[in-house]
C-alpha positions in Angstrom: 0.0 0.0 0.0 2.6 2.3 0.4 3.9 2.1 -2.4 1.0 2.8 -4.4 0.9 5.9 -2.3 4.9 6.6 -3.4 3.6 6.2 -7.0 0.4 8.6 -6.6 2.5 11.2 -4.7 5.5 10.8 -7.4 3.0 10.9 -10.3 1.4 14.5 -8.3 4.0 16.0 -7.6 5.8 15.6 -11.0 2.7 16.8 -12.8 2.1 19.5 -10.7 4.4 21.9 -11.6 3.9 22.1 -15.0 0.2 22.0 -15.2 -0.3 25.2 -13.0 -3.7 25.4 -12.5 -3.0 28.1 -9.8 -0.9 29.6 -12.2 -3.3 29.0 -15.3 -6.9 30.3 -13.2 -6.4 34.1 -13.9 -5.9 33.0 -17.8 -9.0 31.5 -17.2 -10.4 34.1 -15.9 -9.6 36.5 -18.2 -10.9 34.0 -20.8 -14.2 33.3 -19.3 -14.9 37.4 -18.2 -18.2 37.1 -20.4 -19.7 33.7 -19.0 -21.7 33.6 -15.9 -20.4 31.5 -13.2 -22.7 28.7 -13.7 -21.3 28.6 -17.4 -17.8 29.3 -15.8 -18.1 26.1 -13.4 -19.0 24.1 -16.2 -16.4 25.3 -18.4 -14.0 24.3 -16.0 -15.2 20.8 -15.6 -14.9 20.2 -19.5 -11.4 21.4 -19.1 -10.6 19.0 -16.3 -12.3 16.5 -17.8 -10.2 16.6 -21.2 -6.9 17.2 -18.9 -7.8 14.2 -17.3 -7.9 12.2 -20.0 -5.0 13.8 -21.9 -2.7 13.3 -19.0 -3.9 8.9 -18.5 -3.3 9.1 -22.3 -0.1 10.3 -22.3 1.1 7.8 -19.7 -1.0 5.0 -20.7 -0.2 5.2 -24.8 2.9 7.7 -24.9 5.3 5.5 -25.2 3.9 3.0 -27.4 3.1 5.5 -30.1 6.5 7.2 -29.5 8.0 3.2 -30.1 5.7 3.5 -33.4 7.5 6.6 -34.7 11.1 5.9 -33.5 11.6 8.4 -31.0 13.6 7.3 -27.7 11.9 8.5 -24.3 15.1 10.3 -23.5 14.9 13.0 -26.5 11.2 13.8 -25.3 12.7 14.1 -22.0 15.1 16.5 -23.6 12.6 18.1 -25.7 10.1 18.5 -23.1 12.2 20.3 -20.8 13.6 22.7 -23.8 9.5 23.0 -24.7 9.1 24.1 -20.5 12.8 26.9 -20.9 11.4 28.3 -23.5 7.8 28.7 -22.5 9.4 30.2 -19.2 11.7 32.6 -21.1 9.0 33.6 -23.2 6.8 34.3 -20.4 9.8 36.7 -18.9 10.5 38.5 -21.9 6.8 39.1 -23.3 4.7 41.9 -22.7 1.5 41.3 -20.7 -0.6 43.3 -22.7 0.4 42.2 -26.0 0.0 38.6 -25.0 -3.5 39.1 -23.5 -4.6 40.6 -26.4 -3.6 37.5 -28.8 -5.2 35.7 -26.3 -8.6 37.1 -26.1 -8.8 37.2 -29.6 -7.8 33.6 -30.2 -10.6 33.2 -27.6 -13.1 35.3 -28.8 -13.3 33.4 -32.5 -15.9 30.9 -31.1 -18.2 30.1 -28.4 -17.3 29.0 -24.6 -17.4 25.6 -25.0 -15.4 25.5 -27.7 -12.7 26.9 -25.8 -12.9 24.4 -23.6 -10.2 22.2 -25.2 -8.3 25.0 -26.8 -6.8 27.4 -25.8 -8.0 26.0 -22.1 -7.3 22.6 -21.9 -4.2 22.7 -24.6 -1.9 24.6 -24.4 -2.8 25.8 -21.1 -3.3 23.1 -18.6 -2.0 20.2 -20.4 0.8 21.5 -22.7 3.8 19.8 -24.1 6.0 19.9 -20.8 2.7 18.1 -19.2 2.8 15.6 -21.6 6.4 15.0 -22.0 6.4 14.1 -18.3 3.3 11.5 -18.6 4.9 9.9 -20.9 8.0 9.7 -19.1 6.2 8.6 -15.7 4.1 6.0 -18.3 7.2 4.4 -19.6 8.0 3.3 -15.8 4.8 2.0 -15.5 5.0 -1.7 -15.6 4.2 -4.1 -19.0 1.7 -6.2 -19.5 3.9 -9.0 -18.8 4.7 -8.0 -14.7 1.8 -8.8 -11.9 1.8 -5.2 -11.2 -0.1 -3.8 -14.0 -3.2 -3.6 -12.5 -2.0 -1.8 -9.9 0.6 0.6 -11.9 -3.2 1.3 -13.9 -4.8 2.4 -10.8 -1.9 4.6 -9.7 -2.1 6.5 -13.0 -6.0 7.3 -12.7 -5.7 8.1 -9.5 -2.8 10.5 -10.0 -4.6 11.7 -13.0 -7.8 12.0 -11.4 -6.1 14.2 -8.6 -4.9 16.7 -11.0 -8.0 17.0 -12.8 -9.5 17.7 -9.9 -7.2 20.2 -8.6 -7.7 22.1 -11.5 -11.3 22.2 -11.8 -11.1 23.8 -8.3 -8.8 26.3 -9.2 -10.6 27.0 -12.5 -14.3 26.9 -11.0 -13.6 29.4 -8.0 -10.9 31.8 -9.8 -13.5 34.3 -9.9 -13.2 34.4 -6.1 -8.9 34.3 -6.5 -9.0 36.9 -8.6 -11.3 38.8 -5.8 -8.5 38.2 -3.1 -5.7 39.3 -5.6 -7.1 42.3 -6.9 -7.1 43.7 -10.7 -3.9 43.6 -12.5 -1.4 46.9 -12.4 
């Protein structure tokens, strides 16, 4: 049992980071200004939803279809974290404004629920660096040959499910965040 525990907390605390659904809830916000929160609420369930299931995908088939195309788990560990630098960098030297604005208008082009898988779900909560790490945690995961399977299954969901979770809290109540933090300077 514990160390099913070890592999949930591992699989967590890896994800974590990257996904940022503190960190993505004021884009969401900012994204959603027009819906009401019921519409808001739901919006952020579709979005956890699809991360949920893009995050179990990426562990459960990652490295199979990677296997399919050539590509060895360590350059998409390399290329992942490149993907996260340069997201980062970007993110220092960018201007707030200008990036909003491409934002909102990449937004704006359709209706709420059709944001709810892009821009919301990809590239914001599950991005590249998100799924580069699944698959890396989903190449450890056992094969179908070991007893463990099962159980390596279960860890993923459950890891998975905890994320997704996470950020449909963050998302659903960022209205009352972005009360305690106050407008943008």
């Amino acid at each position: 049992m514990a160390q099913v525990i070890r592999a949930i907390v591992l699989i967590v605390t890896a994800l974590f980071p990257i996904v940022n659904p503190m960190g993505g809830a004021p884009v969401f916000l900012s994204l959603t200004t027009d819906s009401s929160p019921a519409e808001r609420r739901y919006l952020a369930w579709r979005v956890a939803l699809y991360s949920f299931f893009m995050l179990l995908g990426s562990m459960l088939i990652g490295s199979h279809v990677l296997a399919l195309f050539g590509v060895s788990l360590p350059i998409v560990q390399v290329g992942g974290g490149l993907v996260v630098i340069s997201v980062g960098w970007a993110m220092l030297k960018h201007e707030d404004e200008e990036e909003r604005k491409e934002i909102r208008r990449t937004a704006d082009a359709g209706l709420p629920l059709r944001k709810a898988f892009y821009p919301l779900t990809m590239p914001l909560t599950v991005g590249p660096g998100s799924i580069a790490t699944a698959v890396t945690l989903g190449a450890n995961l056992p094969h179908p040959g070991g007893g463990r399977l099962l159980i390596a299954l279960l860890e993923a969901v459950v890891g998975s499910l905890l994320l997704a979770l996470y950020v449909f809290l963050c998302y659903a109540f960022a209205d009352r965040s972005g009360k305690l933090l106050g407008p943008a300077p």
